[in-house]
C-alpha positions in Angstrom: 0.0 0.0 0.0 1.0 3.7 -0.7 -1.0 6.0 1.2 -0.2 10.3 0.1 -1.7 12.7 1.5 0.9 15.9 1.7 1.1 19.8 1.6 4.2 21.4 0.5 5.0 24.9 0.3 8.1 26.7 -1.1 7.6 30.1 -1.0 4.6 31.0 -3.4 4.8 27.2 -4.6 2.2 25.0 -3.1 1.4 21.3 -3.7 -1.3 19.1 -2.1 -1.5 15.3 -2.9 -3.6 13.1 -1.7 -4.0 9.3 -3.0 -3.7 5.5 -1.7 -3.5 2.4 -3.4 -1.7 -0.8 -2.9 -1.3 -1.5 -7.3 2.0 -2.5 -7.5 2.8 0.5 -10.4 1.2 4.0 -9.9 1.6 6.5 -12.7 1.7 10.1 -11.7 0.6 11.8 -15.1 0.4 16.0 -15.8 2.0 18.3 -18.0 5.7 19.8 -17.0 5.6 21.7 -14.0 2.6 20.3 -12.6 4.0 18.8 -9.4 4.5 15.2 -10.6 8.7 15.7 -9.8 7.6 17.7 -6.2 5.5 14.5 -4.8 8.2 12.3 -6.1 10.9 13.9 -4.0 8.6 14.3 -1.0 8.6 10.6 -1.3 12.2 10.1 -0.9 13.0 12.5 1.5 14.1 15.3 -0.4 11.3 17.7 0.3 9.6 18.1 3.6 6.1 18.6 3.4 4.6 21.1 6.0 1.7 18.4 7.1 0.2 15.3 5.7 1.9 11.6 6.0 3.8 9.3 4.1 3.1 6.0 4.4 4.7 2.4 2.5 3.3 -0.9 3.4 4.0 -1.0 7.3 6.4 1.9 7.0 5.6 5.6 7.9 7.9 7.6 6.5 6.5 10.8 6.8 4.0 11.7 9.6 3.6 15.5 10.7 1.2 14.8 13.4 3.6 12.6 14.8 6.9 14.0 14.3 8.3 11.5 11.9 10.3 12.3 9.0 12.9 9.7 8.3 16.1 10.8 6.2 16.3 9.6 2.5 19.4 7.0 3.5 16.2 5.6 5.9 13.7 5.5 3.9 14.9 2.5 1.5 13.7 3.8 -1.6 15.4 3.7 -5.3 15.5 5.9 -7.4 15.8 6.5 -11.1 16.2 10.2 -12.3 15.9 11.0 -16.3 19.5 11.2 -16.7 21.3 7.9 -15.6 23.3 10.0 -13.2 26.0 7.1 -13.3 29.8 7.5 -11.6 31.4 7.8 -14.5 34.9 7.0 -13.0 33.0 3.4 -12.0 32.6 0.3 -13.9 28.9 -1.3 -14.1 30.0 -3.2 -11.9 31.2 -0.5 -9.6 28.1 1.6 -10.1 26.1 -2.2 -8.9 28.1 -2.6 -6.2 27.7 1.1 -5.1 23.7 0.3 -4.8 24.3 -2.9 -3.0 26.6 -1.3 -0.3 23.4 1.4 0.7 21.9 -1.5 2.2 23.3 -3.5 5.0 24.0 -7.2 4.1 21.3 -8.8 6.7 19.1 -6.4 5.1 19.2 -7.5 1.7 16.9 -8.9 -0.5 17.2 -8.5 -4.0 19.8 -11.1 -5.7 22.7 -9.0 -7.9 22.8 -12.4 -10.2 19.0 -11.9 -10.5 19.3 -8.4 -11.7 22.3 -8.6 -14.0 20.6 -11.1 -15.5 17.3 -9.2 -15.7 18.4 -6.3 -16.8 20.8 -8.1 -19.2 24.0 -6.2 -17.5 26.3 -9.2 -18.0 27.7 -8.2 -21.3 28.7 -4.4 -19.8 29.8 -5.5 -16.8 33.6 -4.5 -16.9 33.0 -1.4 -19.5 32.3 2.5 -17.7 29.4 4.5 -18.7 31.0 6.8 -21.1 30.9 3.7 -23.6 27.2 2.8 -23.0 24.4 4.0 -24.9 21.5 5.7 -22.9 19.5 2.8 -23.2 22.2 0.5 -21.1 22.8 3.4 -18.8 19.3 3.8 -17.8 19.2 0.0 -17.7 22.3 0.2 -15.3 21.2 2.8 -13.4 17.8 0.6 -12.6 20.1 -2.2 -11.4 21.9 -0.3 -9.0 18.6 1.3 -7.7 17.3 -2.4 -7.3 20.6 -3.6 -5.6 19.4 -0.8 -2.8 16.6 -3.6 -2.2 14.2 -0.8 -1.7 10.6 -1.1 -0.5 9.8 1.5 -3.2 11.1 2.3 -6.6 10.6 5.4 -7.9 11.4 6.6 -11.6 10.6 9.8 -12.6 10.7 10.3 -16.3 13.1 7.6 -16.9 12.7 7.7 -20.7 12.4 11.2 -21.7 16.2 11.7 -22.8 15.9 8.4 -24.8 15.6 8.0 -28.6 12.1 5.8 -29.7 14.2 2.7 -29.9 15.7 2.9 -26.9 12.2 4.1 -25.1 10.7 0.9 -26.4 14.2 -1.3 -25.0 13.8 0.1 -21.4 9.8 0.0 -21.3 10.1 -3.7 -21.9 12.3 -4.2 -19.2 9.7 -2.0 -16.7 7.4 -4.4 -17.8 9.6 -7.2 -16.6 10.8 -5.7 -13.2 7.0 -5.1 -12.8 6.2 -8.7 -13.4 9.4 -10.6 -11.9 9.6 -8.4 -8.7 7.2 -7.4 -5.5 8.7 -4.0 -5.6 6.5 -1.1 -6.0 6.8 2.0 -8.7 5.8 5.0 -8.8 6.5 5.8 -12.5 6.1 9.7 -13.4 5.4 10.3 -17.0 3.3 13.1 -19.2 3.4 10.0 -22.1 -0.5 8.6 -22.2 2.1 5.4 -24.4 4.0 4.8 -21.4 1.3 5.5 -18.3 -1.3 2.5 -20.7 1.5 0.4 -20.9 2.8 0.3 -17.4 0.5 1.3 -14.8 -2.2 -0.2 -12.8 -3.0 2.9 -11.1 -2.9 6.4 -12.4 -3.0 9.5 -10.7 -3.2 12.7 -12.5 -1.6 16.2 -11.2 -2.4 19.6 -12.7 -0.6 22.7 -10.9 -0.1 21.4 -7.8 -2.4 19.4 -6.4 -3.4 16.0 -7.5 -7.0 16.2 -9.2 -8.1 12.4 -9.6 -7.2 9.1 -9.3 -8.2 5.7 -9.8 -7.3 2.5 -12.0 -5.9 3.3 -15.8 -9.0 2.3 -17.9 -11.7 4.6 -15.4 -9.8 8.1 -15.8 -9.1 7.4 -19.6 -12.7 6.7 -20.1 -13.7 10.6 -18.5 -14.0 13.1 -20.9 -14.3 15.5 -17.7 -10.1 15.0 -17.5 -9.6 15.4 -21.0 -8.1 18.8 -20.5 -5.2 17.1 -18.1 -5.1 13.6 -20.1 -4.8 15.8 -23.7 -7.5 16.7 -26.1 -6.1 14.2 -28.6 -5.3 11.1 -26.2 -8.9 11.0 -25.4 -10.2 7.3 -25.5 -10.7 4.4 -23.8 -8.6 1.3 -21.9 -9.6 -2.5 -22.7 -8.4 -5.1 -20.5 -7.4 -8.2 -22.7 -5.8 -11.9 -23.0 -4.2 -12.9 -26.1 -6.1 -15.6 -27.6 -4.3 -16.7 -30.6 -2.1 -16.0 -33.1 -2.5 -15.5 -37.2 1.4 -15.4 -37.9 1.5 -15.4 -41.9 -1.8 -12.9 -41.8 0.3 -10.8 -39.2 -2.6 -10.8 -36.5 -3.2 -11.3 -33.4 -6.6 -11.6 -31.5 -7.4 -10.0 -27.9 -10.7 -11.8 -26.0 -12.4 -8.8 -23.9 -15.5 -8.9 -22.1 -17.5 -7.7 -24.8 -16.1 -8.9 -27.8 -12.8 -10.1 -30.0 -10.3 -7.3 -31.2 -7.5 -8.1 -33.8 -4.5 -6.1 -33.7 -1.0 -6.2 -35.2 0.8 -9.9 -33.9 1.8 -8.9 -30.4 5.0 -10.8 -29.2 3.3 -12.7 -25.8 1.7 -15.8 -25.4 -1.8 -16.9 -25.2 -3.6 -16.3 -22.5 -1.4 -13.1 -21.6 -2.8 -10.2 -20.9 -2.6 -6.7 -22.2 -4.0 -3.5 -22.4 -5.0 -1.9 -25.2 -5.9 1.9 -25.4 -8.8 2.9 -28.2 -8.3 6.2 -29.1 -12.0 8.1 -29.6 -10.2 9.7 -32.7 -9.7 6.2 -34.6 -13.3 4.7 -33.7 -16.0 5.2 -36.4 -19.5 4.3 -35.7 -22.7 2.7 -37.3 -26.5 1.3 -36.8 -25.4 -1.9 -38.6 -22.7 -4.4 -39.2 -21.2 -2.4 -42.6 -20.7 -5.1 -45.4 -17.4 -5.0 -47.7 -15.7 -2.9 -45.0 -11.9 -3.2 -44.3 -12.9 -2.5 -40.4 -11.2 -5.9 -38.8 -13.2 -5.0 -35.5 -16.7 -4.1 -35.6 -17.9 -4.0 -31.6 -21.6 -4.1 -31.2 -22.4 -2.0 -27.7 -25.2 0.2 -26.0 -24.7 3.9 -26.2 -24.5 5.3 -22.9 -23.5 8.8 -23.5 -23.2 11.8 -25.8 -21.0 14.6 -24.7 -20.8 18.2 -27.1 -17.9 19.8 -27.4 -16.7 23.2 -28.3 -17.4 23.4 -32.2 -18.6 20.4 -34.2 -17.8 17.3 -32.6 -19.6 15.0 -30.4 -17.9 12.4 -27.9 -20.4 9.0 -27.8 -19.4 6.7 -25.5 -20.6 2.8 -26.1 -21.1 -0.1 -23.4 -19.6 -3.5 -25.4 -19.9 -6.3 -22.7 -17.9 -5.1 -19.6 -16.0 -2.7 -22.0 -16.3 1.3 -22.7 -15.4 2.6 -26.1 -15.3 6.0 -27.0 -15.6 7.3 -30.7 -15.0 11.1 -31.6 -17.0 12.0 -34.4 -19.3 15.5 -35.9 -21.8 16.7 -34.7 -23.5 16.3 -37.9 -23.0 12.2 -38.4 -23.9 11.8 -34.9 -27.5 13.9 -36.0 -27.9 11.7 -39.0 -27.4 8.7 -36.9 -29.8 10.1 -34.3 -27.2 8.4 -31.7 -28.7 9.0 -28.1 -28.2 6.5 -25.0 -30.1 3.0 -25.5 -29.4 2.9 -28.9 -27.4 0.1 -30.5 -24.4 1.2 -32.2 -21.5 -0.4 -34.0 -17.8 1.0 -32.8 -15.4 0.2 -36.0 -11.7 0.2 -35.8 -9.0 -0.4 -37.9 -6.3 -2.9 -36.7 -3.5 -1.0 -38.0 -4.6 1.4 -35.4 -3.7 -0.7 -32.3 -0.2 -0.9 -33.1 2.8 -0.9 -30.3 1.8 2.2 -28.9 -1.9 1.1 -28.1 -0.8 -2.0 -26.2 0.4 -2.8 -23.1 1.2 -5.8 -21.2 -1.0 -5.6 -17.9 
């Protein structure tokens, strides 16, 4: 369990954050200078907050009522800034060691075999981090955070220095720390990619103070935090399993509650899951199953809502089985349709649409 609930001031600067959840990875989403970096730091020790608590499973870290505010060495948390910040006069084995040592040896947890292997560190081992790309050095820089055995791992936008390939390496192996290890994150990002892809939890900041919270696919289905999640990231969340596999038609096929989606072959094994995020954008609509379409997913739902917006587009938001799917479209096709909640609707979405940056592994 992480349980927030903080006021910080500096100066004319003041945040208040309030959330608890025990998901293993909690995404703190906003725009730059929101706050997102500010709770993070509270969390390790860096920033004293004027009142509130701090708590990690049975661990209090901060409590004003109570006079507790342990120092960062106390805390046992890792963390993982945007830049590596690696001792460059170190090996990767040196930098390793260096997280290991934070942590007395009774107090230790996490195996450094485990990790190098992992993290696929092995090969660098002897080389310094002057000769590693920024993909290896944030990898490195994760290991020796783990090493730390930490009861929390913070990263706080641990890909925004990184190149699209090298995004993609280190998400993978999130996902895989994430999987493999009962440590949890907080993960700090203003990527809608990386928070659908990582996080069980999301809590979204907007100039200093935290504004909602709850599970990924809830607050991606509000159009009331569209101004905060992005006008053009506006969708919806599906929680999947991988049912099979079309390898020479290059398709794979998701089983929701509600329906079937194919998307481009995804590179887990049946009976996985993953997440996929529907953009409202990419989802057409009709009273009828359209014959001689190229749509590979045609969703049959309930429509539950209509939202106007400024100018002339409508949000309609469908019900398919336990599922919600948004589709963004005028005003005008949404007249001629005379959409309105009750009616039956078809959601239609290309498969070329869910492609690695819609899915997830949850």
């Amino acid at each position: 369990m992480i349980d927030v609930d903080i006021e910080v001031r500096r100066g004319r600067y003041a945040l208040a954050a309030r959330f608890a959840t025990p998901a293993p990875v909690v995404a703190l989403f906003g725009r730059s200078g929101s706050g997102k970096t500010t709770i993070v730091q509270a969390l390790a020790g860096l920033v004293t907050p004027v009142s509130g608590r701090i708590r990690v499973g049975d661990a209090t870290l901060f409590d004003a009522a109570a006079a507790v505010n342990l120092p960062p060495e106390r805390r046992r948390i890792g963390y993982v800034f945007q830049d590596a910040l690696l001792f460059p006069h170190l090996t990767v084995r040196g930098n390793l060691e260096y997280g290991e040592r934070l942590v007395p040896a009774a107090e230790r947890y996490v195996d450094r075999a485990h990790i190098v292997g992992l993290l696929g560190l092995g090969p660098l081992l002897d080389r310094r981090p002057a000769s590693l790309s920024g993909g290896e050095r944030q990898r490195v820089a994760i290991g020796r955070a783990l090493l730390a055995s930490p009861r929390l791992l913070l990263m706080d936008e641990p890909l925004a220095s990184l190149d699209i390939p090298r995004k993609a390496e280190i998400l993978a192996y999130v996902e895989i720390l994430r999987d493999e290890l009962a440590i949890p994150i907080v993960y700090v990002s203003h990527s809608i990619e990386e928070v659908t892809r990582l996080a069980d939890y999301l809590v979204l900041v907007s100039e200093g103070r935290t504004v909602a919270s709850g599970t990924v696919a809830e607050l991606m289905g509000r159009a009331d935090l569209e101004p905060i999640t992005g006008r053009f990231q506006a969708g919806s969340v599906i929680e999947a399993r991988v049912a099979e596999h079309d390898l020479d038609g290059g398709l794979t096929a998701l089983d929701f509650d509600g329906g079937r989606l194919l998307v481009p072959v995804v590179d887990s094994l049946p009976g996985e899951r993953v997440r996929v995020r529907l953009r409202a954008r990419d989802v057409a609509l009709a009273l009828a199953p359209p014959p001689g379409t190229s749509f590979l997913n045609v969703l049959e739902g309930t429509v539950t809502a209509v939202s106007a917006r400024k100018g002339a587009l409508v949000d309609v938001t469908l019900a398919v089985g336990g599922a919600v799917v948004i589709s963004r479209i005028s005003q005008q096709s949404c007249d001629r349709l005379a959409l309105a909640p009750g009616r039956r609707a078809y959601a239609l979405v290309k498969a070329v649409a869910l492609d690695r940056h819609a899915l997830g592994f949850a």
